[in-house]
Gaussian input, Z-matrix of N, CA and C with variables (Angstrom, degrees):
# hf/3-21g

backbone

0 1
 N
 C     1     B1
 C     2     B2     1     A1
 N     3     B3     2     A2     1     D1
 C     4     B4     3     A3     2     D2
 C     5     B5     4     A4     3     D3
 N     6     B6     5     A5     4     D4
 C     7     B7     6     A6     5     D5
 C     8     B8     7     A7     6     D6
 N     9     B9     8     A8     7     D7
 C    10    B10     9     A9     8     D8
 C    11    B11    10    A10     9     D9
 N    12    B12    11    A11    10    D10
 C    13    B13    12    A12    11    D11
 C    14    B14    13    A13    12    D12
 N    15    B15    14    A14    13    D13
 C    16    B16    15    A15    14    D14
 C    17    B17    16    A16    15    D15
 N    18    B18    17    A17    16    D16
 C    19    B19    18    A18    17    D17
 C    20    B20    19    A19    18    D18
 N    21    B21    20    A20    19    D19
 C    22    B22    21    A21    20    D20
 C    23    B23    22    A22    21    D21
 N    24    B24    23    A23    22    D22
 C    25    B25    24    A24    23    D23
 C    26    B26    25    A25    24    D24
 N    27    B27    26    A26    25    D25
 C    28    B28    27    A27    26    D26
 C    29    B29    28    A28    27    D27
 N    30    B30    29    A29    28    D28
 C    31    B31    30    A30    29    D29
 C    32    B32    31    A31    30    D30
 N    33    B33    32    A32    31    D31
 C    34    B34    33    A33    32    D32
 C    35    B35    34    A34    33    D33
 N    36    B36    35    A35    34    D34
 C    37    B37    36    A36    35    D35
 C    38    B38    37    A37    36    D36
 N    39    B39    38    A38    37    D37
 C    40    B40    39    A39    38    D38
 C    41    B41    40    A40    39    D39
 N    42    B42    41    A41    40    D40
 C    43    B43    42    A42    41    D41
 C    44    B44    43    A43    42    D42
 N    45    B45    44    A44    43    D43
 C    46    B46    45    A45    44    D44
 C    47    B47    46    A46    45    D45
 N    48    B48    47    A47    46    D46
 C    49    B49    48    A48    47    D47
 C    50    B50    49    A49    48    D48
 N    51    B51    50    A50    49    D49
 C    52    B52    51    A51    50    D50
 C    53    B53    52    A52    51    D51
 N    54    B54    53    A53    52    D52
 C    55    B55    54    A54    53    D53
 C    56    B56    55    A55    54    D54
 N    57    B57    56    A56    55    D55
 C    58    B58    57    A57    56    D56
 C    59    B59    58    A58    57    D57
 N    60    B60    59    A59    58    D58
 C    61    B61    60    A60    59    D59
 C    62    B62    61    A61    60    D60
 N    63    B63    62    A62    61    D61
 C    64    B64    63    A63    62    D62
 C    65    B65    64    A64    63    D63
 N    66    B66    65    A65    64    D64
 C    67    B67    66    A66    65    D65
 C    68    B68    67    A67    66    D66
 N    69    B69    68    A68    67    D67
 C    70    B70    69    A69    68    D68
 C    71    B71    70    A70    69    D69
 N    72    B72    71    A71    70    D70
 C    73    B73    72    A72    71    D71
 C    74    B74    73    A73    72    D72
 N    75    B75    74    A74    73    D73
 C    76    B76    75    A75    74    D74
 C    77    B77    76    A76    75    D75
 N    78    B78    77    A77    76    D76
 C    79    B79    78    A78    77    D77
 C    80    B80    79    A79    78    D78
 N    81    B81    80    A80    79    D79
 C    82    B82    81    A81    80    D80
 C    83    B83    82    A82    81    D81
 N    84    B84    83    A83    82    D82
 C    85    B85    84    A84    83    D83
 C    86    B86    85    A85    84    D84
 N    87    B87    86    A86    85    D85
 C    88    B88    87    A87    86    D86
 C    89    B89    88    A88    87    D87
 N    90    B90    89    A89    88    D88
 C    91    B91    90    A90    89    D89
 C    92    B92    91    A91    90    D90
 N    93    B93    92    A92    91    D91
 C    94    B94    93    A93    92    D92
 C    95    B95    94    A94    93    D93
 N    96    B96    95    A95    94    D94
 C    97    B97    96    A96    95    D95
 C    98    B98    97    A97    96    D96
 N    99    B99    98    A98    97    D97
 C   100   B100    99    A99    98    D98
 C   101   B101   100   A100    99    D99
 N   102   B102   101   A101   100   D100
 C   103   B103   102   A102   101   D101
 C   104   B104   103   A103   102   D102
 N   105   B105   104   A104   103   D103
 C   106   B106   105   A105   104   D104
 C   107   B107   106   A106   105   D105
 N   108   B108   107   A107   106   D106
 C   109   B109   108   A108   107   D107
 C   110   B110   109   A109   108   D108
 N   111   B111   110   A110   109   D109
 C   112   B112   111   A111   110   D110
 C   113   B113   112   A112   111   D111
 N   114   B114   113   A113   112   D112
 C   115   B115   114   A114   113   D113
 C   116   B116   115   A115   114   D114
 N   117   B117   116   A116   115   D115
 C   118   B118   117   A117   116   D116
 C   119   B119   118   A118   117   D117
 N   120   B120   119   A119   118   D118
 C   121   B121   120   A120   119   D119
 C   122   B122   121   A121   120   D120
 N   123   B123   122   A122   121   D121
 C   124   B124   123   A123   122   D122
 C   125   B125   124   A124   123   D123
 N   126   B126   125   A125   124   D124
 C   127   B127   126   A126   125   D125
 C   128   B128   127   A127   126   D126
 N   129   B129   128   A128   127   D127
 C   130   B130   129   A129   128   D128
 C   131   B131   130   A130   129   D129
 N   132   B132   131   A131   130   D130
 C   133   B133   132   A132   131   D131
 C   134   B134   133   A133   132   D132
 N   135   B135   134   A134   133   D133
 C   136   B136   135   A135   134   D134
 C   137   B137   136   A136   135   D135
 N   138   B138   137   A137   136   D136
 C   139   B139   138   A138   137   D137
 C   140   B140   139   A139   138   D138
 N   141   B141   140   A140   139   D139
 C   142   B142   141   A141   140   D140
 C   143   B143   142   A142   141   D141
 N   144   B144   143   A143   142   D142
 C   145   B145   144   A144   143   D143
 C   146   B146   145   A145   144   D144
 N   147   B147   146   A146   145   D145
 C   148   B148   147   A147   146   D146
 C   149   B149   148   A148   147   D147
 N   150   B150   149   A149   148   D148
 C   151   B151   150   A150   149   D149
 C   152   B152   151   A151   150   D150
 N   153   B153   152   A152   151   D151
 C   154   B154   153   A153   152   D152
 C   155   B155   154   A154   153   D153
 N   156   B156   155   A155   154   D154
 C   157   B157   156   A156   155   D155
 C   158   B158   157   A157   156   D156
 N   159   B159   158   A158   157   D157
 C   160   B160   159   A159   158   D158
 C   161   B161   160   A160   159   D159
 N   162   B162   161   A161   160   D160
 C   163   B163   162   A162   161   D161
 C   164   B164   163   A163   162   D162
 N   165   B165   164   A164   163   D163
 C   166   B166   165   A165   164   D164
 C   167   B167   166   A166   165   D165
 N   168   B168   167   A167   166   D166
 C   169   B169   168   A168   167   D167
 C   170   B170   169   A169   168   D168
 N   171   B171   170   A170   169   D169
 C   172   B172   171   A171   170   D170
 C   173   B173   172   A172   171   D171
 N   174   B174   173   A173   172   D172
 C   175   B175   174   A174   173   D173
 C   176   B176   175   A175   174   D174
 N   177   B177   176   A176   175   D175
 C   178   B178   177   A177   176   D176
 C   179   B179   178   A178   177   D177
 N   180   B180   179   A179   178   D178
 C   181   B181   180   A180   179   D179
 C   182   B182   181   A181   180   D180
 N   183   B183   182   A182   181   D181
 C   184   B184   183   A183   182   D182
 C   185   B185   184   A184   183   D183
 N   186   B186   185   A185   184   D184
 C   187   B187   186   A186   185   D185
 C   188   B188   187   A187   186   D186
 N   189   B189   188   A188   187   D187
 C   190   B190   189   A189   188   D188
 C   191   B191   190   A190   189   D189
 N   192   B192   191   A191   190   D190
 C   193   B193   192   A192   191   D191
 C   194   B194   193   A193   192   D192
 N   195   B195   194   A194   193   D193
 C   196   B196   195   A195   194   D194
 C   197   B197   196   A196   195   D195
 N   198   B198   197   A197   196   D196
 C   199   B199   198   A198   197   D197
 C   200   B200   199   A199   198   D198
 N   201   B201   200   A200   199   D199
 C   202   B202   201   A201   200   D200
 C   203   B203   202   A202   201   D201
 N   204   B204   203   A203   202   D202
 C   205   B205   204   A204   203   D203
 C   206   B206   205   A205   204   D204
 N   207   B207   206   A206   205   D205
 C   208   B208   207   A207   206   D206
 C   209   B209   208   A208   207   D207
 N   210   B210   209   A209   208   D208
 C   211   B211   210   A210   209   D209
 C   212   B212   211   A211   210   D210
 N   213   B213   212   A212   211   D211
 C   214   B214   213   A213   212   D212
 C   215   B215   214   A214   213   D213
 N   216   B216   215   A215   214   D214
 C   217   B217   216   A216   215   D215
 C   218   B218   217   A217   216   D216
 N   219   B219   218   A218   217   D217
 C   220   B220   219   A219   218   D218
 C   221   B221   220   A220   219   D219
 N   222   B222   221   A221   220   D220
 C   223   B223   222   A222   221   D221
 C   224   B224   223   A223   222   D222
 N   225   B225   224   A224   223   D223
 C   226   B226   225   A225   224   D224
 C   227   B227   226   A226   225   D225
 N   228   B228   227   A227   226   D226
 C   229   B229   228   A228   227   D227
 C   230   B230   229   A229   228   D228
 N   231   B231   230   A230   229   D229
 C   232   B232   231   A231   230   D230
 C   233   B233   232   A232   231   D231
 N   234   B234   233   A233   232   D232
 C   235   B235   234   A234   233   D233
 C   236   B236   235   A235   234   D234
 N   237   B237   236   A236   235   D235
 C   238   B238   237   A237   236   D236
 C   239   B239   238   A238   237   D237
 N   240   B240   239   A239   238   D238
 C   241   B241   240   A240   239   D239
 C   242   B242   241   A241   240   D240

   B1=1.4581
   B2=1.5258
   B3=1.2073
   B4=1.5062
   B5=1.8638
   B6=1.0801
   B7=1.2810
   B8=1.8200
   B9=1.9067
   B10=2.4818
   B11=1.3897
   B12=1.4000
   B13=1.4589
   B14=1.6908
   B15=1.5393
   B16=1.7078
   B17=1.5124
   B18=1.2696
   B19=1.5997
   B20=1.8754
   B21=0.9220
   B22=1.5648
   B23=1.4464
   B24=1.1359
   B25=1.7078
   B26=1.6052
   B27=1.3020
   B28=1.3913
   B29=1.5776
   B30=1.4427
   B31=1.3497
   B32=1.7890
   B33=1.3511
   B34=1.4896
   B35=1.1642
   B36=1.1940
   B37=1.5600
   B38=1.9977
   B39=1.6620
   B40=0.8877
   B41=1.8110
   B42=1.2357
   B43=1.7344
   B44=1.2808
   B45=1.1170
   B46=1.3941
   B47=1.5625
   B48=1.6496
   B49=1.5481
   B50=1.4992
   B51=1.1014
   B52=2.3932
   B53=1.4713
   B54=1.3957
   B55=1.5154
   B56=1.5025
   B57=1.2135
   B58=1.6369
   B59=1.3238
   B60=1.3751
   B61=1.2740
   B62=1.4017
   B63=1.4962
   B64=2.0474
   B65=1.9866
   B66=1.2336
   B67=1.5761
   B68=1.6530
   B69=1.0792
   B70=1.2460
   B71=1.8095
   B72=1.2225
   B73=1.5620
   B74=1.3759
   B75=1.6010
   B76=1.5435
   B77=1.9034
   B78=1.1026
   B79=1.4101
   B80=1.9050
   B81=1.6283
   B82=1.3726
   B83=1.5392
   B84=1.4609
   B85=1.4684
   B86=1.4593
   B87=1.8681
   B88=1.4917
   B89=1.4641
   B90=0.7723
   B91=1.4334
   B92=1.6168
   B93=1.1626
   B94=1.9496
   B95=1.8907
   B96=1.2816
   B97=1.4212
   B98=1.5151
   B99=1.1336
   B100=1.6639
   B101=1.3501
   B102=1.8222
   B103=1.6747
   B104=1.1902
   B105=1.5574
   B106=1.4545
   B107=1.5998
   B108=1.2200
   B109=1.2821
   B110=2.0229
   B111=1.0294
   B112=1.9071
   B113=1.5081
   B114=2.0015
   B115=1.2045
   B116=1.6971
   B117=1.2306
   B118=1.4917
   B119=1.3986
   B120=1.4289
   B121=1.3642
   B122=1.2790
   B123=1.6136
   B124=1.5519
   B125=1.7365
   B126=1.4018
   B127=1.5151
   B128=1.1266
   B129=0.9727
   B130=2.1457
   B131=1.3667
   B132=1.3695
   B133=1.7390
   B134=1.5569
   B135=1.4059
   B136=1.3754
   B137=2.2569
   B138=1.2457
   B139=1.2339
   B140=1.5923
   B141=1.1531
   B142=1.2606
   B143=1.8512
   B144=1.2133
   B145=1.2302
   B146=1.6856
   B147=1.2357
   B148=1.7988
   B149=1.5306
   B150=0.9970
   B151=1.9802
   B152=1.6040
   B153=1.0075
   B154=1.8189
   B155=1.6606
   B156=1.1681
   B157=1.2999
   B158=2.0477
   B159=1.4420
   B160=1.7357
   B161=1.2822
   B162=1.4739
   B163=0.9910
   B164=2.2721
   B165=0.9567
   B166=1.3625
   B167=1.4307
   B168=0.5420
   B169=1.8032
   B170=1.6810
   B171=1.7204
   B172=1.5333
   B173=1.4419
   B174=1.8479
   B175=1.8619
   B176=1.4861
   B177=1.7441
   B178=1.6760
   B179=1.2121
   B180=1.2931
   B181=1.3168
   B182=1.5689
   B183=1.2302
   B184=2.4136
   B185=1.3990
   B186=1.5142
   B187=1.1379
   B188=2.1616
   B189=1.2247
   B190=1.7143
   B191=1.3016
   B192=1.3308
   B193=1.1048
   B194=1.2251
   B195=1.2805
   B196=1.2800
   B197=1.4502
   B198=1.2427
   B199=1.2520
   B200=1.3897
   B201=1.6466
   B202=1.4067
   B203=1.4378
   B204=1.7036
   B205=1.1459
   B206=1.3945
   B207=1.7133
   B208=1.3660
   B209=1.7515
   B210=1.6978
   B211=1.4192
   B212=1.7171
   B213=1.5603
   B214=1.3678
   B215=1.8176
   B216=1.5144
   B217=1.7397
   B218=1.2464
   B219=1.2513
   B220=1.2278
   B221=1.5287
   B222=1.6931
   B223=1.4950
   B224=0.8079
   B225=1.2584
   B226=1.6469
   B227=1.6049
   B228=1.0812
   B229=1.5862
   B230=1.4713
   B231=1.3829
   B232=1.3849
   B233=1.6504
   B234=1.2196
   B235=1.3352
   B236=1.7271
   B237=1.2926
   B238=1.7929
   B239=1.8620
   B240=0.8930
   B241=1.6825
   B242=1.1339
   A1=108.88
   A2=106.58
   A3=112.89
   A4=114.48
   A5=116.56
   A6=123.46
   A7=108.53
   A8=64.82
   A9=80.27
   A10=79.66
   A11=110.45
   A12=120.45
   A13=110.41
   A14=111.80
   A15=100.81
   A16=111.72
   A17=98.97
   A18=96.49
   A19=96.64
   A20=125.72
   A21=130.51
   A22=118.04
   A23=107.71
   A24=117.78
   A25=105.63
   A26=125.08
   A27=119.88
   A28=91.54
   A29=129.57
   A30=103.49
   A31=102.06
   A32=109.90
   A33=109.05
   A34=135.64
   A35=119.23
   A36=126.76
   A37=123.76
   A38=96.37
   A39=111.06
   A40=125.22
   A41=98.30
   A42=121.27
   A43=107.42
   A44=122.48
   A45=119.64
   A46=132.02
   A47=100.86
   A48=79.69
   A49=126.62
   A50=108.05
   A51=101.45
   A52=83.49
   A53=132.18
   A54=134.01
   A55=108.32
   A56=145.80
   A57=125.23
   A58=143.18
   A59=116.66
   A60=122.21
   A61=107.42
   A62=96.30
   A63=117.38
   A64=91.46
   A65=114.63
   A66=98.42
   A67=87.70
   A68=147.70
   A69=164.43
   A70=124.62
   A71=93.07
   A72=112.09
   A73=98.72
   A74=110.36
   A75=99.43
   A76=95.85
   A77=133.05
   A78=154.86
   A79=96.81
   A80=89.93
   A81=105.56
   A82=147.90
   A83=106.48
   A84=111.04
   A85=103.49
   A86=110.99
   A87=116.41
   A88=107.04
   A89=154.39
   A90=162.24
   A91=109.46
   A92=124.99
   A93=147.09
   A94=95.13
   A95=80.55
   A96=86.15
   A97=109.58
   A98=120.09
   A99=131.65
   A100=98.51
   A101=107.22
   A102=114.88
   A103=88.38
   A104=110.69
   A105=117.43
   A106=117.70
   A107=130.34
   A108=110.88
   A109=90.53
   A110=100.19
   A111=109.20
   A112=123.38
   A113=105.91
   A114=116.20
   A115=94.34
   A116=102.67
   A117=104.91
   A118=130.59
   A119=107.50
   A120=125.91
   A121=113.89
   A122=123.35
   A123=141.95
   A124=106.68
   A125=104.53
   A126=93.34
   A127=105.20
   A128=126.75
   A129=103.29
   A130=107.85
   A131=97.76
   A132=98.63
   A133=127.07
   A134=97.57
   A135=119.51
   A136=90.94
   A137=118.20
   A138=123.87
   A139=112.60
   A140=125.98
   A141=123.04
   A142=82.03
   A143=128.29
   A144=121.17
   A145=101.07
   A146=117.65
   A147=121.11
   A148=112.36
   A149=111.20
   A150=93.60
   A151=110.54
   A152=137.44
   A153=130.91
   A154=90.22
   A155=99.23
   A156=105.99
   A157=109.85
   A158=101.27
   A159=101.22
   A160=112.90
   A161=111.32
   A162=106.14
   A163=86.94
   A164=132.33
   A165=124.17
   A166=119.08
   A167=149.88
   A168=161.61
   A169=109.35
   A170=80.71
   A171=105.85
   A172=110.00
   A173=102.25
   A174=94.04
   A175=77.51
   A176=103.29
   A177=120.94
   A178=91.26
   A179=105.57
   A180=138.24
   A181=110.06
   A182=128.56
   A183=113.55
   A184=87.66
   A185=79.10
   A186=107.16
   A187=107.86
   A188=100.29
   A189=106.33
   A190=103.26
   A191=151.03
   A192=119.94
   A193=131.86
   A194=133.96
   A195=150.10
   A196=132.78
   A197=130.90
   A198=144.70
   A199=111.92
   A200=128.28
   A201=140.99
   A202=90.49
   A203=130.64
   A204=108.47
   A205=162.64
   A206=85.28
   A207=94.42
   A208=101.70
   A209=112.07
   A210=121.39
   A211=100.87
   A212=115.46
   A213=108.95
   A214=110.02
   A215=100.13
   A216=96.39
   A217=119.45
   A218=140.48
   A219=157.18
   A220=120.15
   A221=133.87
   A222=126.45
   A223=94.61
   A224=153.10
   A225=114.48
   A226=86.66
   A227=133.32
   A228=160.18
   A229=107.40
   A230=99.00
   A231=121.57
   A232=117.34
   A233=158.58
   A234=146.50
   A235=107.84
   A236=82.48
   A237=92.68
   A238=112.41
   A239=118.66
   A240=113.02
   A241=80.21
   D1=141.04
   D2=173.15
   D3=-104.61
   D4=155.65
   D5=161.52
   D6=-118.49
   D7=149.62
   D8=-170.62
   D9=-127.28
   D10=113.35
   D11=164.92
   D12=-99.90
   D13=121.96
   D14=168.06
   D15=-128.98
   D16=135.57
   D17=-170.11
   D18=-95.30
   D19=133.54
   D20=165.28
   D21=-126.59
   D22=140.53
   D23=169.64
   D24=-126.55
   D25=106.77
   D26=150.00
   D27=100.56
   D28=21.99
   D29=-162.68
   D30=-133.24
   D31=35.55
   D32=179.28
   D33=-42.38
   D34=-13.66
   D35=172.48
   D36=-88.27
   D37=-44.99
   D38=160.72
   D39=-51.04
   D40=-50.65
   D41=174.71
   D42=-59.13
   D43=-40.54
   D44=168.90
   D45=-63.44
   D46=-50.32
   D47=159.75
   D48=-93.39
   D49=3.32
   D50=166.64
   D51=-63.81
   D52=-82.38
   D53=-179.77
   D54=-19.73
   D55=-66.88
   D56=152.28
   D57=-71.06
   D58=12.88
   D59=148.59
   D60=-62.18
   D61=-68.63
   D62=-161.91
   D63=-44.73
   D64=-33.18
   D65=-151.41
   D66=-99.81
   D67=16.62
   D68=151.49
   D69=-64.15
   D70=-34.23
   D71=-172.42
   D72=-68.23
   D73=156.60
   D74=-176.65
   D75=-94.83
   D76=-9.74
   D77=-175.85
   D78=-70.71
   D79=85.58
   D80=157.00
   D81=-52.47
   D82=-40.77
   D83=-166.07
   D84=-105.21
   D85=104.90
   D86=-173.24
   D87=-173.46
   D88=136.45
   D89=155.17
   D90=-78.26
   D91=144.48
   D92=169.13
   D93=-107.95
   D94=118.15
   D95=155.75
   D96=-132.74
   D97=126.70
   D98=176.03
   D99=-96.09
   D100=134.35
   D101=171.21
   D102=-127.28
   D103=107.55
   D104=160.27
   D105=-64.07
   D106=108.90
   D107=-154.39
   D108=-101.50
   D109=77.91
   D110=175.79
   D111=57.56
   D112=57.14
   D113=-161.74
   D114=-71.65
   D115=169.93
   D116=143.94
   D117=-146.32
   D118=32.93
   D119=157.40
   D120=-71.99
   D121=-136.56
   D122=-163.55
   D123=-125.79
   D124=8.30
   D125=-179.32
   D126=-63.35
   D127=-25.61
   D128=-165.52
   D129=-75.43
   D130=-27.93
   D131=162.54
   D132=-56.40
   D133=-51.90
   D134=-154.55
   D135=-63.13
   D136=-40.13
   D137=-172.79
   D138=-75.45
   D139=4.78
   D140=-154.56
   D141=-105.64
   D142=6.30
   D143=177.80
   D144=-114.30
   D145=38.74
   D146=-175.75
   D147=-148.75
   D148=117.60
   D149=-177.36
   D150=-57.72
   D151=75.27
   D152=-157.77
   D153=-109.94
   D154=157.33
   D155=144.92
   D156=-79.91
   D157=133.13
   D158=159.42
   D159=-123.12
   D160=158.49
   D161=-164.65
   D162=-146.16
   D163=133.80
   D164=169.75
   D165=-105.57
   D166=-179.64
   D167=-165.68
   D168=-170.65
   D169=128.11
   D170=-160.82
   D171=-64.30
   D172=-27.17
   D173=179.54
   D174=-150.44
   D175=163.09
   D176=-171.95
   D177=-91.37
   D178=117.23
   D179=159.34
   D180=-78.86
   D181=-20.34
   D182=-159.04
   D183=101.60
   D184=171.29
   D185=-163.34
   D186=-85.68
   D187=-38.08
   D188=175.83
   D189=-90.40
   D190=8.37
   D191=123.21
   D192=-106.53
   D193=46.70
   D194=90.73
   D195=-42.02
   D196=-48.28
   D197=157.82
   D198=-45.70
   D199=-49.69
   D200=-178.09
   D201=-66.76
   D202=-90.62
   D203=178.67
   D204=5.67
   D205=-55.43
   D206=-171.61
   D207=-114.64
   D208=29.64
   D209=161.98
   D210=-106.30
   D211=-19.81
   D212=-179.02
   D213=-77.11
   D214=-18.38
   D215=167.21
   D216=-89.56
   D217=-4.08
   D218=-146.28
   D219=-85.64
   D220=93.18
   D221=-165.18
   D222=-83.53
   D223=43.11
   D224=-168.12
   D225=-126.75
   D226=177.42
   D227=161.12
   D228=-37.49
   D229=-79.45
   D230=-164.52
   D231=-104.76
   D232=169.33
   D233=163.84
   D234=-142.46
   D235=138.80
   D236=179.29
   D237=-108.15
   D238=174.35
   D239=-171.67
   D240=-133.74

C-alpha cells in the first residue's frame, strides 16, 4: 500500500480535482490523506465527498509541516506528496 499525503491551505478547488485524479487511477491499494494545514475556506466540506483520511491543524504551519504530519499518520510502505 502506498500513502498520497496532500497538505492544502485555501485551495478547495484545486483539492478537488488532485482528489479526482488520485480516485481515477486504476491502482487500488493506497490511502489519501488531506492535512488541512488551517484553511479557512470550504475544504472540510469540499473532502467530505472522498474516503481520505483528514486531518486539520489548529494554526498554518507551511506546507512541510503539513506534509510531515500527515507522513506521521501514514500506513502505507511508501508515501507520495
Amino acid at each position: 500500500m502506498i500513502s498520497i499525503i496532500i497538505p492544502t491551505y485555501n485551495s478547495g478547488e484545486t483539492l478537488i480535482k488532485a482528489l479526482a485524479s488520485v480516485y481515477k487511477n486504476s491502482f487500488k491499494d493506497f490511502e489519501v490523506i488531506v492535512v488541512d494545514d488551517a484553511s479557512n475556506d470550504n475544504t472540510h466540506e469540499l473532502v467530505k465527498n472522498y474516503p481520505v483520511r483528514y486531518l486539520l491543524l489548529k494554526s498554518n504551519n507551511g506546507a512541510a509541516f503539513a506534509r510531515n504530519r500527515g507522513a506521521s499518520w501514514q500506513k502505507g510502505k511508501y508515501s507520495y506528496f
